[in-house]
VOMIBA-670324 format. One record per residue (C-alpha): residue number from 1; residue in three letters; x, y, z. Coordinates in steps of 0.2 Angstrom, whole numbers. Each point is the difference from the previous one (the first is absolute). Layout:
% residues N
REC  torse  kollum      x      y      z
REC    NUM     ALA      X      Y      Z
...
This chain:
% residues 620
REC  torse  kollum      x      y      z
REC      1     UNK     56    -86     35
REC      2     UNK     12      3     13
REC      3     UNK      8     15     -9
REC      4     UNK     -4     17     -7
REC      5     UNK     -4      4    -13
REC      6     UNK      7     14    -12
REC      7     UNK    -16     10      4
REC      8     UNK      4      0     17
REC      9     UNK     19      5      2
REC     10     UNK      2     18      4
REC     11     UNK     13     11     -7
REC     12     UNK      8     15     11
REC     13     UNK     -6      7     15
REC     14     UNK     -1     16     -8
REC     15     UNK      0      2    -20
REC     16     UNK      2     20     -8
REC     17     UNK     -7     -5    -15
REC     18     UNK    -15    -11      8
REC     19     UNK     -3     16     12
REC     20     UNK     -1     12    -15
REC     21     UNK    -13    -10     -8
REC     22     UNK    -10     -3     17
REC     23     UNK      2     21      0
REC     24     UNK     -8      3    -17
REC     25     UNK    -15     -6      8
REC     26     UNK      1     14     14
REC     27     UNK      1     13    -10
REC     28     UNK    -18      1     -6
REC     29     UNK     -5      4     20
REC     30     UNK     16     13      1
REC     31     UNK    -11     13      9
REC     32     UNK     -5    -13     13
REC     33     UNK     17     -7      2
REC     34     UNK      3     19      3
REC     35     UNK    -14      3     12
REC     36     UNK      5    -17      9
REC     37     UNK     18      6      2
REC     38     UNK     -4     18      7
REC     39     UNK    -10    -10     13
REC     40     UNK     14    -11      3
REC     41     UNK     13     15      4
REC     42     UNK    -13     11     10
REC     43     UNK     -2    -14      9
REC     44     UNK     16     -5      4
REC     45     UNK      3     19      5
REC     46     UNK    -11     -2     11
REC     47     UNK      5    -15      8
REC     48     UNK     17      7      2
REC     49     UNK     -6     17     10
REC     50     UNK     -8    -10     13
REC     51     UNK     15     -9     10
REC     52     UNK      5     17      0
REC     53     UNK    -13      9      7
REC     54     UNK      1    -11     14
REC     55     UNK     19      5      4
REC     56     UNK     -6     19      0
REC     57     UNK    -14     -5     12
REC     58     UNK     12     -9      9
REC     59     UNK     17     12     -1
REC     60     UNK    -11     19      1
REC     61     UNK    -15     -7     10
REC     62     UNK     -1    -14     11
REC     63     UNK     17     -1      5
REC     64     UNK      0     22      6
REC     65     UNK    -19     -5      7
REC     66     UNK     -7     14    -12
REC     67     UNK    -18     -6     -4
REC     68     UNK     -5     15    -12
REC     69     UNK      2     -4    -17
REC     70     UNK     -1    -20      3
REC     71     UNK    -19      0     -5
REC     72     UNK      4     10    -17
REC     73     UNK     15    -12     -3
REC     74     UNK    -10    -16      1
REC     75     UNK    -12      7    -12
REC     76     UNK     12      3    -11
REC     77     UNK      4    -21      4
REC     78     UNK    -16     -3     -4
REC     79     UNK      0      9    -15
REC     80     UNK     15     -9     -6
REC     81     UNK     -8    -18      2
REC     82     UNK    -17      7     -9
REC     83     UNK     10      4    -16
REC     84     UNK     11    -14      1
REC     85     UNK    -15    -10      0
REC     86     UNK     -8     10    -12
REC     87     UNK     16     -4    -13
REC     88     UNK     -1    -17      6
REC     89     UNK    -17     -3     -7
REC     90     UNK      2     10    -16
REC     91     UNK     16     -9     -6
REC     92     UNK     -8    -16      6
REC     93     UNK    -17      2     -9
REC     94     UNK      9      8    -16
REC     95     UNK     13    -13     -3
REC     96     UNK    -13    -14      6
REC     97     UNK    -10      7    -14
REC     98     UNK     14      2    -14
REC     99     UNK      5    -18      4
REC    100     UNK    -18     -6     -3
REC    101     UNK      0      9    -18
REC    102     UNK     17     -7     -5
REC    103     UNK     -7    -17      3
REC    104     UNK    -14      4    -10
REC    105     UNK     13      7    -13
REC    106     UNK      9    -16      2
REC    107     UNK    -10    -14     -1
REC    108     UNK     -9      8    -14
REC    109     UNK     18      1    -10
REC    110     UNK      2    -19      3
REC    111     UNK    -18     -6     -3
REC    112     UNK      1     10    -16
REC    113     UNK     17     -8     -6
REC    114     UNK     -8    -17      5
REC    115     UNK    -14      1    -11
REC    116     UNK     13      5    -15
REC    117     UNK     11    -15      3
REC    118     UNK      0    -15    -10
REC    119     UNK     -4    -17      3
REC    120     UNK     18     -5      2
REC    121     UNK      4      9     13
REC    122     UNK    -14     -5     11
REC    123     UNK      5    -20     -7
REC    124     UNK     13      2     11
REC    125     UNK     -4     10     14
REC    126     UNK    -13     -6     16
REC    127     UNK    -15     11      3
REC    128     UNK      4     -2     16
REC    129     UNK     14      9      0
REC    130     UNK     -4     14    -13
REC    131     UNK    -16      4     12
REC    132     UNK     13      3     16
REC    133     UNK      7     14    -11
REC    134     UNK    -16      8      0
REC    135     UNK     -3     -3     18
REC    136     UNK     14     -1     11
REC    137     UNK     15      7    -10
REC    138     UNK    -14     17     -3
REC    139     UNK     -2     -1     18
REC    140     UNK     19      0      4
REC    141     UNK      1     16     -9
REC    142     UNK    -14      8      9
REC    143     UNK     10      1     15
REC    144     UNK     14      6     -9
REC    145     UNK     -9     15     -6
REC    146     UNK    -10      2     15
REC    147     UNK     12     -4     17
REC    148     UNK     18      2    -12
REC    149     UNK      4     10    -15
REC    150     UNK     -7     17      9
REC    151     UNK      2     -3     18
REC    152     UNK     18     -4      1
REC    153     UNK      4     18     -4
REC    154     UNK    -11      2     17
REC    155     UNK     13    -13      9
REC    156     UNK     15     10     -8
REC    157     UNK     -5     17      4
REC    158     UNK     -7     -5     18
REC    159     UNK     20     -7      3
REC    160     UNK      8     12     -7
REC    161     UNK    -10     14     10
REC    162     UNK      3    -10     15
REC    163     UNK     19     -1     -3
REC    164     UNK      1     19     -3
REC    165     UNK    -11      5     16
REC    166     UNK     10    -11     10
REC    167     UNK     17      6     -5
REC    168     UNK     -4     18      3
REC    169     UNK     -7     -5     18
REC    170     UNK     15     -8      4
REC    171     UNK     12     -6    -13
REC    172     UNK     11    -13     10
REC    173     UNK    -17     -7     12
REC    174     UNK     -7     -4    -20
REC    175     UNK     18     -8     -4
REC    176     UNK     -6    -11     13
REC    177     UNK    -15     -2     -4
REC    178     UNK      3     -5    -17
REC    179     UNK     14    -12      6
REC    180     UNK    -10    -15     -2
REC    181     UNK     -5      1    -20
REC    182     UNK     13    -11     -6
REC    183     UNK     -9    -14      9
REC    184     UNK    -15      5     -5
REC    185     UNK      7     -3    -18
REC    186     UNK      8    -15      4
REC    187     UNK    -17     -7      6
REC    188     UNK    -11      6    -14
REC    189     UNK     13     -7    -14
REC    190     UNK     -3    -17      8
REC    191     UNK    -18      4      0
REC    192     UNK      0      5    -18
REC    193     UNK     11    -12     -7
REC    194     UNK     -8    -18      7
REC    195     UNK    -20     10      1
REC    196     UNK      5      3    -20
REC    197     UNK      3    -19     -3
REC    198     UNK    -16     -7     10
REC    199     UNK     -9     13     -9
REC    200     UNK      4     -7    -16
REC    201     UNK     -5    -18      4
REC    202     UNK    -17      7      7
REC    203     UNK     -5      9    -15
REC    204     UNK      5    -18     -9
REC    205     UNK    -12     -7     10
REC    206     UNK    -15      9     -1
REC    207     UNK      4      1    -18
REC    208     UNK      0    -19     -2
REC    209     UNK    -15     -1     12
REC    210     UNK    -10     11    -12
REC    211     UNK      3    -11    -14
REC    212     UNK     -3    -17      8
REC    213     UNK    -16      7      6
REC    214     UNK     -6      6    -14
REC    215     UNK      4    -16     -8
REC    216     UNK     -8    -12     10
REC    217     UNK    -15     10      6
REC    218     UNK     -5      1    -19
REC    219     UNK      2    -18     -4
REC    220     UNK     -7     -4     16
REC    221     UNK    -12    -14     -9
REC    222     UNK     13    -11     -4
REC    223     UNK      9      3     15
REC    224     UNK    -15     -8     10
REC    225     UNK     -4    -13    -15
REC    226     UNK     18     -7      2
REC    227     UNK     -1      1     17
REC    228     UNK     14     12     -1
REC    229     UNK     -3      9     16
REC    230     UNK     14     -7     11
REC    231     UNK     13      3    -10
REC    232     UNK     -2     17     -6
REC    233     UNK     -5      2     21
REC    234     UNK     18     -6      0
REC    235     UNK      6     10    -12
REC    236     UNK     -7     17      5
REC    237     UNK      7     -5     17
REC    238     UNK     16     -1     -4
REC    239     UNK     -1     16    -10
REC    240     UNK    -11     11     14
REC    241     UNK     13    -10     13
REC    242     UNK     17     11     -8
REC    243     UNK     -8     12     -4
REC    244     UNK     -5      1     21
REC    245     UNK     17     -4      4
REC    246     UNK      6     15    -10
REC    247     UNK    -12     12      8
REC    248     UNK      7     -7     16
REC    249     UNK     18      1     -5
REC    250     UNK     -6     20     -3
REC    251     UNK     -8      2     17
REC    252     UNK     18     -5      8
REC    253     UNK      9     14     -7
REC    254     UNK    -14     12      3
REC    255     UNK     -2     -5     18
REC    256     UNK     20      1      4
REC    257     UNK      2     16    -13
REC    258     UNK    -13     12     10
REC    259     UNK      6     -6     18
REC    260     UNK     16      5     -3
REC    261     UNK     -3     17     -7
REC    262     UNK    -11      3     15
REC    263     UNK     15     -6     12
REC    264     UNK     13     11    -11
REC    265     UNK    -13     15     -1
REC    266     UNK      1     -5     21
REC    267     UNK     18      0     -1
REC    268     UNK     -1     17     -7
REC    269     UNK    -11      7     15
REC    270     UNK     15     -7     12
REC    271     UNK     13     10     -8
REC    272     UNK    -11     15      1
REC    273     UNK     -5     -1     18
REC    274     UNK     15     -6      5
REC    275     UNK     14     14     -9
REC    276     UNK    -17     13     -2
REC    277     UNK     -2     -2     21
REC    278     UNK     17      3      4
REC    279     UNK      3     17    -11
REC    280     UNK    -19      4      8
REC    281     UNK      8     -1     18
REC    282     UNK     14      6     -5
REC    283     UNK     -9     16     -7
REC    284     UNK      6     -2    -19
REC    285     UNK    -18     -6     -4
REC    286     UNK    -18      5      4
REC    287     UNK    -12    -13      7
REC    288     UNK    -11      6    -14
REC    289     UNK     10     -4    -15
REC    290     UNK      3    -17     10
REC    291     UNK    -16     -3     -1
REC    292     UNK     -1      5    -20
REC    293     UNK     13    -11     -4
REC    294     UNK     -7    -13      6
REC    295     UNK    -17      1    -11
REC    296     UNK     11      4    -13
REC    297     UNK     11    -17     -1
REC    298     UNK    -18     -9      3
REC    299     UNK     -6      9    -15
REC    300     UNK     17     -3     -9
REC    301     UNK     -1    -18      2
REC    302     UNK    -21     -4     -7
REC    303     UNK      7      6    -18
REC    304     UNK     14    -12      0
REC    305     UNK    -13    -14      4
REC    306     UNK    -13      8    -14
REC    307     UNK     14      1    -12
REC    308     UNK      5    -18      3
REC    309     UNK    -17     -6     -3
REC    310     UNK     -2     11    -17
REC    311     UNK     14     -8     -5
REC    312     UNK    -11    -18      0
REC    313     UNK    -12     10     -9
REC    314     UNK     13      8    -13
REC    315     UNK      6    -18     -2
REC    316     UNK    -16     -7     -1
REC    317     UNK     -4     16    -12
REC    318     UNK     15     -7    -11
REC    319     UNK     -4    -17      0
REC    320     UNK    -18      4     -5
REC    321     UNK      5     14    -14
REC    322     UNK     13    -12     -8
REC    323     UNK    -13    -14     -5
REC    324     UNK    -16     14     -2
REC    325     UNK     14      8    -13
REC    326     UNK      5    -16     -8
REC    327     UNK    -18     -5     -3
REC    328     UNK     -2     18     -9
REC    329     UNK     17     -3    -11
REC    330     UNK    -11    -14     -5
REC    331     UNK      1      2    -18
REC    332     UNK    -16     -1    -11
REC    333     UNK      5    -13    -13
REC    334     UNK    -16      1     -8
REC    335     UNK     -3     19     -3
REC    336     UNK     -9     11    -14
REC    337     UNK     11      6    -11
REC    338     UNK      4     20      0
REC    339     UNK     -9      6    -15
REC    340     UNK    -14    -17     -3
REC    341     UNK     -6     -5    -18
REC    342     UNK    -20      1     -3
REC    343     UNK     -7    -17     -5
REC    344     UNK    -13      3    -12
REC    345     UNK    -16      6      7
REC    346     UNK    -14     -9      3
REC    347     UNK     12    -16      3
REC    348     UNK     -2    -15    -13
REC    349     UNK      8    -12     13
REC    350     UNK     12     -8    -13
REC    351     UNK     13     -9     11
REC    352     UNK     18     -8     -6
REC    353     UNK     13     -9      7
REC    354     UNK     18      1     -8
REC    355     UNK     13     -6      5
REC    356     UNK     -2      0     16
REC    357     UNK     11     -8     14
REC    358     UNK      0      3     18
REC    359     UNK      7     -8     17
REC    360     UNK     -5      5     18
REC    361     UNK     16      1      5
REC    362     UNK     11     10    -15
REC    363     UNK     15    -10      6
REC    364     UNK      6    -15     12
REC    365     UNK      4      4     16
REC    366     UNK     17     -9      0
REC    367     UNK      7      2    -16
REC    368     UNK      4     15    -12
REC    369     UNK     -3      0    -18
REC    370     UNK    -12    -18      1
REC    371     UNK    -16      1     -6
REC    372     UNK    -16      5      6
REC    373     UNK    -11    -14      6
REC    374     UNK    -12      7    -15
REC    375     UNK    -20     -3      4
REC    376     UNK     -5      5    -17
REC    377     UNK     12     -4    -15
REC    378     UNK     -2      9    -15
REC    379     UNK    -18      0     -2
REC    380     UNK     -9      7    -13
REC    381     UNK    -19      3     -4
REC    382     UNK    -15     10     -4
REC    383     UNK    -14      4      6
REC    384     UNK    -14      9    -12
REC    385     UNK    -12     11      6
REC    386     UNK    -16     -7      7
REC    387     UNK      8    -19      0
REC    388     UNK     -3    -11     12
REC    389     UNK     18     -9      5
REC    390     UNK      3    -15     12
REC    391     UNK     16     -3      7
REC    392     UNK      5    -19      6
REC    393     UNK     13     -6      7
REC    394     UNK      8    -11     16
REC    395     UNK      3      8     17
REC    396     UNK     18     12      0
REC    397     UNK     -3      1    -22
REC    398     UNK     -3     19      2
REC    399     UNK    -19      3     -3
REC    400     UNK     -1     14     16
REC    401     UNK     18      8     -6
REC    402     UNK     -8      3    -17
REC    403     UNK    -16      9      8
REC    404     UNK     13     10     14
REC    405     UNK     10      4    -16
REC    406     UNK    -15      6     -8
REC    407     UNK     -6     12     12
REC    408     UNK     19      5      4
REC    409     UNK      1     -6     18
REC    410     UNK     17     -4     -8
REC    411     UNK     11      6    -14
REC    412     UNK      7    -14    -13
REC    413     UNK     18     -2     -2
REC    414     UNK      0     -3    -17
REC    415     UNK    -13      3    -14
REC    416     UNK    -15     12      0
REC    417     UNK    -18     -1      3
REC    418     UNK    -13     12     -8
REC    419     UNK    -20      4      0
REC    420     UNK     -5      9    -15
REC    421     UNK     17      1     -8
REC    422     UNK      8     11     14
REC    423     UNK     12     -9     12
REC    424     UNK     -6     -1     18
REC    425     UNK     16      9      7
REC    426     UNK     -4     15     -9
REC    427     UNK    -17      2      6
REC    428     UNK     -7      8     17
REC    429     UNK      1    -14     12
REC    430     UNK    -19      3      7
REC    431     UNK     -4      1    -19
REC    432     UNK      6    -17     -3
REC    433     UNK     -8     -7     14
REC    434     UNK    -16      9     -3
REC    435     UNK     -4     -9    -13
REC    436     UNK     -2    -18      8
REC    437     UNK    -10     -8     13
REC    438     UNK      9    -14     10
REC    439     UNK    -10    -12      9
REC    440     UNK     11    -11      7
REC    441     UNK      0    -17      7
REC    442     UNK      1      8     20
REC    443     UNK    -11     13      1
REC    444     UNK      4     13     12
REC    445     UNK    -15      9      9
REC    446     UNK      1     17     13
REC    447     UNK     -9      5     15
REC    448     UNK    -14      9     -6
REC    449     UNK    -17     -4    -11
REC    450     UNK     -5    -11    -14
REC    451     UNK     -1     14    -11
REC    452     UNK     18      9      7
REC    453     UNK      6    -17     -6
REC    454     UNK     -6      2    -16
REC    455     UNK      3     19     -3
REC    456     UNK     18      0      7
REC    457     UNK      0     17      5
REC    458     UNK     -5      6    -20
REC    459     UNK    -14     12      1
REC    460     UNK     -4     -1    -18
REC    461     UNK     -6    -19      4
REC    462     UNK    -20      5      5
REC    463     UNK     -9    -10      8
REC    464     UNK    -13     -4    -12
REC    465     UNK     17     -8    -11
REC    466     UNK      5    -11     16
REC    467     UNK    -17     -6      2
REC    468     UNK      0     -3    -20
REC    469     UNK     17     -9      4
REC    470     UNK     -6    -12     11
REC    471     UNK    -14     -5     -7
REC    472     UNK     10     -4    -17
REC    473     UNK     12    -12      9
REC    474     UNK    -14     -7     13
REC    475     UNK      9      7     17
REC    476     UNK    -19      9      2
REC    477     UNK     -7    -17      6
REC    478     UNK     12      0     16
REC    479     UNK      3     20      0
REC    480     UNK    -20      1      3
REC    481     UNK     -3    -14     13
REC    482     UNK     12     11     11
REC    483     UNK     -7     12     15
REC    484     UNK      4     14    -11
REC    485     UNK      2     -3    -17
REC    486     UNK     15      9     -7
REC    487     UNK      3      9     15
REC    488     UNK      4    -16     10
REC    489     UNK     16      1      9
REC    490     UNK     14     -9     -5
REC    491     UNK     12     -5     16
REC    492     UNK     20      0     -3
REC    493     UNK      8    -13    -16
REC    494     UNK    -21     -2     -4
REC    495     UNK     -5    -11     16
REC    496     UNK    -15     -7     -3
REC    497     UNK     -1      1    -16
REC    498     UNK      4    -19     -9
REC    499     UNK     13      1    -14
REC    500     UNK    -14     -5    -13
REC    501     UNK     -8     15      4
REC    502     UNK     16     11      0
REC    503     UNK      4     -5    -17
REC    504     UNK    -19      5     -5
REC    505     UNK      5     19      8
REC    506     UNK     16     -3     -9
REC    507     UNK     -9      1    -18
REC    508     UNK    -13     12      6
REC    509     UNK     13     12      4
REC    510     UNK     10     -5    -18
REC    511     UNK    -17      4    -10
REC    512     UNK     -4     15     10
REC    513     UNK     16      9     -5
REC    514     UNK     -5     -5    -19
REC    515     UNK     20     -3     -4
REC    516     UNK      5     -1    -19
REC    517     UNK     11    -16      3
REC    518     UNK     -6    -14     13
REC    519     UNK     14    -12      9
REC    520     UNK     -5    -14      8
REC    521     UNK     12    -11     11
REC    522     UNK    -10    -16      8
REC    523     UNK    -15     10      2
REC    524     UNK     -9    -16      0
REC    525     UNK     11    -12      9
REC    526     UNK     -8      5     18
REC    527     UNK    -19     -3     -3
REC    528     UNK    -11    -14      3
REC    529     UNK     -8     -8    -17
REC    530     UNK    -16     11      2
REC    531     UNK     10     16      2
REC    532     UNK     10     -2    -15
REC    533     UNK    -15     -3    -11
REC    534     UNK     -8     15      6
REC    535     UNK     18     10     -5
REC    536     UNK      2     -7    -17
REC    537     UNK    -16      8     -2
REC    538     UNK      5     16      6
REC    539     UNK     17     -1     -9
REC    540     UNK     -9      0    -15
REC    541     UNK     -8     15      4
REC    542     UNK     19      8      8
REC    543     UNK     10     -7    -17
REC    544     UNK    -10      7    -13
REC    545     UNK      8     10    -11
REC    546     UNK     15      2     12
REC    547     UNK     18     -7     -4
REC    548     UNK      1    -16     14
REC    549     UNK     13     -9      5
REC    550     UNK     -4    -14     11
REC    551     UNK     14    -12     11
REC    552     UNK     -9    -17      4
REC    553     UNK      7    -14     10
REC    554     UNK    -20     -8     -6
REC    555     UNK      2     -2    -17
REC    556     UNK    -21     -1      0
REC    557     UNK      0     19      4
REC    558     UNK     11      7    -18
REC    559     UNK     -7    -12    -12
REC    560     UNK    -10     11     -7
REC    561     UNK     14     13     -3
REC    562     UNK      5      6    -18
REC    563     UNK     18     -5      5
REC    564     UNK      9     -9     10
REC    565     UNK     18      1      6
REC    566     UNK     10    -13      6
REC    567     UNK     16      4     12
REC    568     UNK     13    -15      4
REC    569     UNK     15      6     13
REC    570     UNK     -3     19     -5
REC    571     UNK     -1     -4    -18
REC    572     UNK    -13      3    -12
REC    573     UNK     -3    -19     -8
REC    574     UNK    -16      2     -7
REC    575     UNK    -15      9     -7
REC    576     UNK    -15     -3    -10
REC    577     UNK    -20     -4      5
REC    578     UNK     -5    -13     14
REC    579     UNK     -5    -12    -16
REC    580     UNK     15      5     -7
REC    581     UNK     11     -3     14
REC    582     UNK     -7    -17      5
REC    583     UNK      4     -3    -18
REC    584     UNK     18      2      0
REC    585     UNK      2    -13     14
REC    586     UNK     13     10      9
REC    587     UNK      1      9     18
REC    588     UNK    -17      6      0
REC    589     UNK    -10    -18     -4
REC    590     UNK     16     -8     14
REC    591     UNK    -11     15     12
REC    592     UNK    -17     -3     -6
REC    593     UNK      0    -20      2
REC    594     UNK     10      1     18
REC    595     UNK    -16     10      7
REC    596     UNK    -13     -9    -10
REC    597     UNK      6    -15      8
REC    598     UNK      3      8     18
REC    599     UNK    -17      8     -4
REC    600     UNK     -9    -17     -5
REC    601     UNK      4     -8     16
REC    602     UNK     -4     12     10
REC    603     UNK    -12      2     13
REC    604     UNK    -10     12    -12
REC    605     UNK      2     -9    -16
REC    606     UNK    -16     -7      0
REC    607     UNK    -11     16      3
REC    608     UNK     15     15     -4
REC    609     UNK     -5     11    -15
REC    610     UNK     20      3     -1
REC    611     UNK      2    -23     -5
REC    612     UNK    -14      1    -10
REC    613     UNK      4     16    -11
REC    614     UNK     17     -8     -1
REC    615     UNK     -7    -18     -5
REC    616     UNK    -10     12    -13
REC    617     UNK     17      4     -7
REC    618     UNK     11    -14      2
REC    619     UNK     10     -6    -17
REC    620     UNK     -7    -15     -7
C-alpha cells in the first residue's frame, strides 16, 4: 500500500498531444474564449498606461509646479483603472463560465463511457478511484480552462509590453532592470521540478483516499460487526498521514519559491534606484521615468509568480487529462455491431448455448501462450421457449457466468450463444438485454420512491401495472403499510428496507416490465420461510408462459422445473428432471442429500416448508 499505483503516476509536465485534446473541448465556446481574450489585452493596455501617466504627471507637472492639467490627467488615471477593471471582470466571468461548461462537457463524456463499459473493466478497477475522475481530475481541468489556457496569453503580453515600454524609456536602466531574470529562472526550475514530484504523490493520495473511502464506508456493517474499526482507523491514518506529509512537503517549496521572487523582484527595485538615481542626478534621467520604472519592474515580476503557479495548474491539467483520457480510450468490449441483425419479432425466447467457453482473465498474467483459467468449458444447451430451466451447481462451477454471458455483460471466447436462432453479438446490445428480467441475489435499490424503484425511469410502466406488479408477487402487503404507499422514499443502497422485502420489489419490478425471458439467480436465497412461500406464489404468476432460467443454491426452490442442469468445475455434467436426476444417482442426488441432511438437523427442520417439501421428495 506504500506505493502508487499506475493510475496515479503522471506523465510530462506538458504533453502536445494531451493539450490538443484538452483544446477540442474549447473550441465549442471559441466566441467566449475570444471575448475573454479582448478583455485580457484591454486590460493589460491599460494597466501598462498607468505607471506612465504618472511619469508625465511627474516629469511635465509636478516637477515644473504647473497645476493646470493635473486634474484632466488623473481622470484620464482613473479612467484607465475603470476599464482595467472592467476587462478584469469580463475575462474572469467569461472563462469562469466556459470552464463551468467544459466540466459539464466532461464529466458527461466520461459518465457516458462508463455506462458503456463492460463488467471486466470495472472487475478490476476501484470505484473509488473511477469516481475521483469525475471529481477531482474534472475539477483540475477547471482551473486549467479558467485561470490557464487563456490567461497566460494575458501574462505574455503584459511582459512583453512591459519589456518594450521600458526599453524605449531607457534601454540600458531596463538592461538593468532585467539583470536579475536568470535568477528568477533558476528559482522557478527548482520550484517546478520538486513542486512537480510532490504533486504527483498528492494526487496518488487523494486518489487512494477516495477508494478506501468508498470502500469501507459502504461495507460499513461488517466493519462494526467485526469490530474492524481500529484497524481500518489505522489504516486510513496511515494513508491521510502521507498524503499530509506530501501536502506539507508542497507547502515548503511554495513558502521558499514566492519569498524569493519577492526578494529578487526587491533586488530588481535596488538596481533601478540605485543606477536610475544616479543618471537622475546626473541629469540623464527624469525623476518621472524613475518612478515608471519602478511600477513597471513591480508589475514585471507578479506575472512571473502567476506563471509559475499556472504552471502547477498545467501540471495538475496534465496529470488530470492523461488518466480522464485513458478512461475514454477505454475500449467497449462489448459493443452493437455496425449494422445489427433483427431477431424475430415478437421474440420466442428460444435460448442456446454452443460451444461455449469463457475465462475472466483471457490469459495468465505470467506466462504467454498458457491457457486461460476457463470458468465455463465447452458448454452446450438449449433452452426452448416458454421452459422453465434450473441450474445447480457448487460454489466457483459457473452458474452467474452463464447468466452474465447471457445477457452479454461479457463476450465468450469460444463458441456462440443465440436467442431465436440469431447470435447474441449480432444483435443490438439493448435489444438483447431488453428482453430479460434479472432479479439477482443483491438487489440494488436508489434514492427515490417505491414506485421509481419499480419503474426505473421507463415511462411506459404505468402506474396502474406497478401496482398490478406488486400485488402479483405480494410486495403490496409491506409497500401499503408504509406512510405513503408507493411514493415512500427509499434512503441510499434501500436503508430501511429489509432484504426480504427488496427481493419482493425485485420481482415486482421483473413482472412490471413483462420481459419475454425471466432469469433468476438466488432470488430465493435471502428470505425467511414465510416470504419465500409468498414468492413462489408469485413466481407462478411471473413464469408463466415466459422462457425461465432459475440458479438455486436451494434445491427446494427449482424442483418444480421442466429441466434441470447440473454444472461441475464449469462443465455441463448433467441434465434431465428433478425425479430424473435423483435417479441417476450422480452430482445432483450427492447435492440434494448434503442439504437434505444439513436441512433436517437444522434449526427449522421441524417446522420449515423448505425440510418438509424436501422429505416430500426424498428417494426411497
Amino acid at each position: 500500500m506504500t506505493g502508487l499505483q499506475d493510475d496515479d503516476v503522471l506523465g510530462k509536465a506538458y504533453d502536445a498531444r494531451l493539450m490538443r485534446r484538452l483544446l477540442a473541448y474549447l473550441i465549442p465556446y471559441w466566441a467566449q474564449v475570444a471575448i475573454a481574450l479582448a478583455g485580457i489585452l484591454v486590460g493589460s493596455l491599460a494597466a501598462l498606461a498607468q505607471p506612465y501617466l504618472v511619469k508625465v504627471a511627474i516629469d511635465s507637472y509636478i516637477a515644473t509646479g504647473t497645476l493646470a492639467g493635473v486634474e484632466r490627467l488623473a481622470f484620464l488615471y482613473l479612467a484607465f483603472l475603470v476599464v482595467a477593471f472592467g476587462a478584469e471582470y469580463l475575462q474572469t466571468w467569461t472563462l469562469l463560465m466556459t470552464g463551468q461548461r467544459i466540466m459539464f462537457d466532461l464529466r458527461m463524456a466520461i459518465y457516458g463511457h462508463l455506462q458503456r463499459l463492460d463488467l471486466r473493466y470495472y472487475d478490476r478497477n476501484p470505484v473509488g478511484r473511477l469516481m475521483t475522475r469525475v471529481t477531482s481530475d474534472v475539477d483540475a481541468l477547471n482551473d486549467l480552462f479558467a485561470a490557464g489556457v487563456v490567461t497566460i496569453f494575458g501574462d505574455v503580453f503584459t511582459l512583453v509590453g512591459i519589456m518594450a515600454v521600458m526599453a524605449w524609456m531607457d534601454w540600458r536602466l531596463a538592461i538593468v532592470a532585467l539583470s536579475v531574470t536568470p535568477l528568477i529562472a533558476l528559482v522557478t526550475q527548482w520550484f517546478r521540478r520538486n513542486v512537480r514530484e510532490t504533486y504527483r504523490v498528492v494526487r496518488g493520495y487523494i486518489a487512494r483516499i477516495n477508494a478506501f473511502l468508498q470502500e469501507h464506508i459502504t461495507g460499513m456493517t461488517t466493519v462494526q460487526l467485526f469490530g474492524r474499526e481500529p484497524l481500518n482507523f489505522a489504516r486510513f491514518d496511515e494513508i491521510d498521514a502521507r498524503h499530509r506529509d506530501a501536502n506539507v512537503d508542497s507547502i515548503f517549496y511554495y513558502a521558499v519559491f514566492y519569498p524569493a521572487i519577492e526578494a529578487i523582484g526587491a533586488l530588481a527595485v535596488a538596481l533601478i534606484i540605485w543606477y536610475g538615481g544616479m543618471n537622475v542626478m546626473s541629469g540623464a534621467l527624469t525623476l518621472g521615468s524613475l518612478v515608471a520604472f519602478l511600477q513597471y519592474s513591480q508589475r514585471f515580476f507578479r506575472p512571473l509568480s502567476d506563471m509559475s503557479e499556472k504552471f502547477n495548474v498545467l501540471q495538475s491539467a496534465m496529470a488530470s487529462s492523461e488518466r480522464i483520457f485513458r478512461l475514454l480510450d477505454e475500449p467497449v468490449a462489448v459493443t452493437s455491431p455496425a449494422g445489427p441483425a433483427r431477431r424475430p419479432a415478437p421474440a420466442a425466447g428460444h435460448i442456446a448455448f454452443d460451444h461455449v467457453w469463457f475465462a475472466y482473465a483471457p490469459r495468465p498474467a505470467d506466462g504467454e501462450g498458457e491457457e486461460p483459467d476457463w470458468v465455463l468449458q465447452d458448454v452446450s444447451f438449449e433452452v426452448r421457449p416458454g421452459e422453465r430451466i434450473g441450474i445447480v451447481g457448487a460454489t466457483g462451477s459457473g452458474k452467474t457466468t452463464i447468466i452474465n454471458l447471457l445477457l452479454r455483460f461479457y463476450d465468450v471466447q469460444r463458441g456462440r450463444i443465440t436467442i431465436d436462432g440469431v447470435d447474441i453479438r449480432d444483435l443490438d446490445v439493448a435489444d438483447v438485454r431488453g428482453l430479460f428480467s434479472l432479479v439477482l441475489q443483491d438487489v440494488h435499490l436508489f434514492s427515490g420512491t417505491i414506485a421509481d424503484n419499480i419503474r426505473l425511469g421507463n415511462t411506459e410502466v404505468s402506474d396502474e401495472r406497478i401496482v398490478a406488479a406488486a400485488r402479483a408477487v405480494h410486495a403490496d402487503r409491506f409497500i401499503e403499510r408504509m406512510p405513503s404507499s408507493y411514493a415512500s422514499l427509499v434512503a441510499e443502497r434501500g436503508a430501511g428496507v429489509s432484504v426480504g422485502q427488496k427481493q419482493l420489489l425485485s420481482f415486482a419490478r421483473a413482472l412490471a416490465f413483462d420481459p419475454r425471458i425471466l432469469v433468476l439467480d438466488e432470488a430465493t436465497s435471502s428470505v425467511d420461510t414465510e416470504t419465500e412461500v409468498l414468492i413462489r406464489d408469485g413466481l407462478a404468476v411471473l413464469m408463466e408462459g415466459r422462457t425461465t432460467i432459475a440458479i438455486a443454491h436451494r434445491l427446494s426452490t427449482i424442483q418444480d422445473m421442466d429441466r434441470i442442469l447440473v454444472l461441475h468445475k464449469g462443465s455441463l455434467r448433467e441434465a434431465g428432471t428433478h425425479q430424473e436426476l435423483l435417479a441417476a444417482r450422480g452430482i445432483y442426488f450427492r447435492l440434494f442429500e448434503l442439504q437434505f441432511k444439513l436441512e433436517a438437523t437444522g434449526p427449522s427442520a421441524a417446522d420449515g416448508p423448505t425440510a418438509s417439501n424436501s422429505a416430500r421428495t426424498q428417494p426411497a
